[in-house]
N, C-alpha and C positions, 0 to 999 in steps of 0.2 A: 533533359535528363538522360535518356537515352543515347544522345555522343555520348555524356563525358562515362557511360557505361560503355559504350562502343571502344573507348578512347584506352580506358584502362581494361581492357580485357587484350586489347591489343596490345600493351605496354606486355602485359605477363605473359606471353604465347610466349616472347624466346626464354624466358629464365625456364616454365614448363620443358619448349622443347630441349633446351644445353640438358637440363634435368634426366630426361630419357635417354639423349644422347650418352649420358655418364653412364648411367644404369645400365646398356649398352654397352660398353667401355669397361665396366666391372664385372657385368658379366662372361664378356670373351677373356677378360683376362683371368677370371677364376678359371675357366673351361681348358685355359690354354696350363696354368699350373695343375689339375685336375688331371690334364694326358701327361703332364712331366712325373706327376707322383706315380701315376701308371706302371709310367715305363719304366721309374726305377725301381717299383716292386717286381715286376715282370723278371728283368735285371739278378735281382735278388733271388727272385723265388727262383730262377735257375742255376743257383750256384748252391741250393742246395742240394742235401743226399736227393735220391730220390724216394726213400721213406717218409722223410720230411716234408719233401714238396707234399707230394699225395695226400698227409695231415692236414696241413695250410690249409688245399686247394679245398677239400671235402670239409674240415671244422666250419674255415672261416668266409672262403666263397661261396658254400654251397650250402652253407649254415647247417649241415648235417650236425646231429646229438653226437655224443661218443658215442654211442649204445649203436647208432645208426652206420657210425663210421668205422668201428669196432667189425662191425657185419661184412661190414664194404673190403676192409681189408683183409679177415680174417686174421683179426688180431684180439687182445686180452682188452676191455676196458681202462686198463690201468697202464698197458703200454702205449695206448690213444693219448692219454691223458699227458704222461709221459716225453714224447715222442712231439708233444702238441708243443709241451713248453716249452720242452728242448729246441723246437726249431722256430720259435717264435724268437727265443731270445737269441737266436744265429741270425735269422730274419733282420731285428733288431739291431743286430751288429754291425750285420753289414748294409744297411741302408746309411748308421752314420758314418761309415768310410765312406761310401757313395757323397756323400753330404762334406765332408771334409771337417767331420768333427772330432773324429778321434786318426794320430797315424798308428796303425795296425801293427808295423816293423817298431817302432816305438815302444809303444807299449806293452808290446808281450806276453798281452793276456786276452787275446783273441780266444771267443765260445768257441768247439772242437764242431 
């Protein structure tokens, strides 16, 4: 009794290891799309104003409140807010040109 346990636990070691190996395999390749979305925000986030960036950077990397970020820049609540959307949706724009989804010269309604 014991081979034919010996026998099939041997039998599943490589479907196990192919198993890990994949897992492996999925994991470097999210890590590797992971630095591509990176660097096209980085990309992005430098084509904006520079009032804009400095929103981004403190809302949404640095998960600062408005109230907090409002402080940060000595600005009003309401042009944080403002200022936040506005360059989220510029943000937004120009990630999908980056992406080749929309053409910019085309369509002629590129966010300011």
């Amino acid at each position: 009794m014991d081979v034919f346990r010996k026998q099939k636990l041997i039998s599943l070691l490589p479907k196990r290891l192919s198993g890990r190996q994949q897992e492996n395999i999925d994991s470097t390749k999210k890590a590797v799309i992971n630095r591509e979305n990176w660097t096209e925000l980085q990309v992005a986030l430098l084509k904006l104003k520079p009032a804009y960036r400095s929103v981004v950077i403190l809302r949404a990397l640095k998960e600062m409140s408005t109230k907090e970020t409002a402080e940060v820049l000595g600005w009003s609540e309401s042009k944080v807010r403002v200022d936040y959307h506005r360059a989220l949706k510029k943000l937004k724009w120009d990630l999908k040109i980056q992406e080749g989804w929309v053409d910019d010269e085309a369509s002629g309604i590129a966010p300011k």
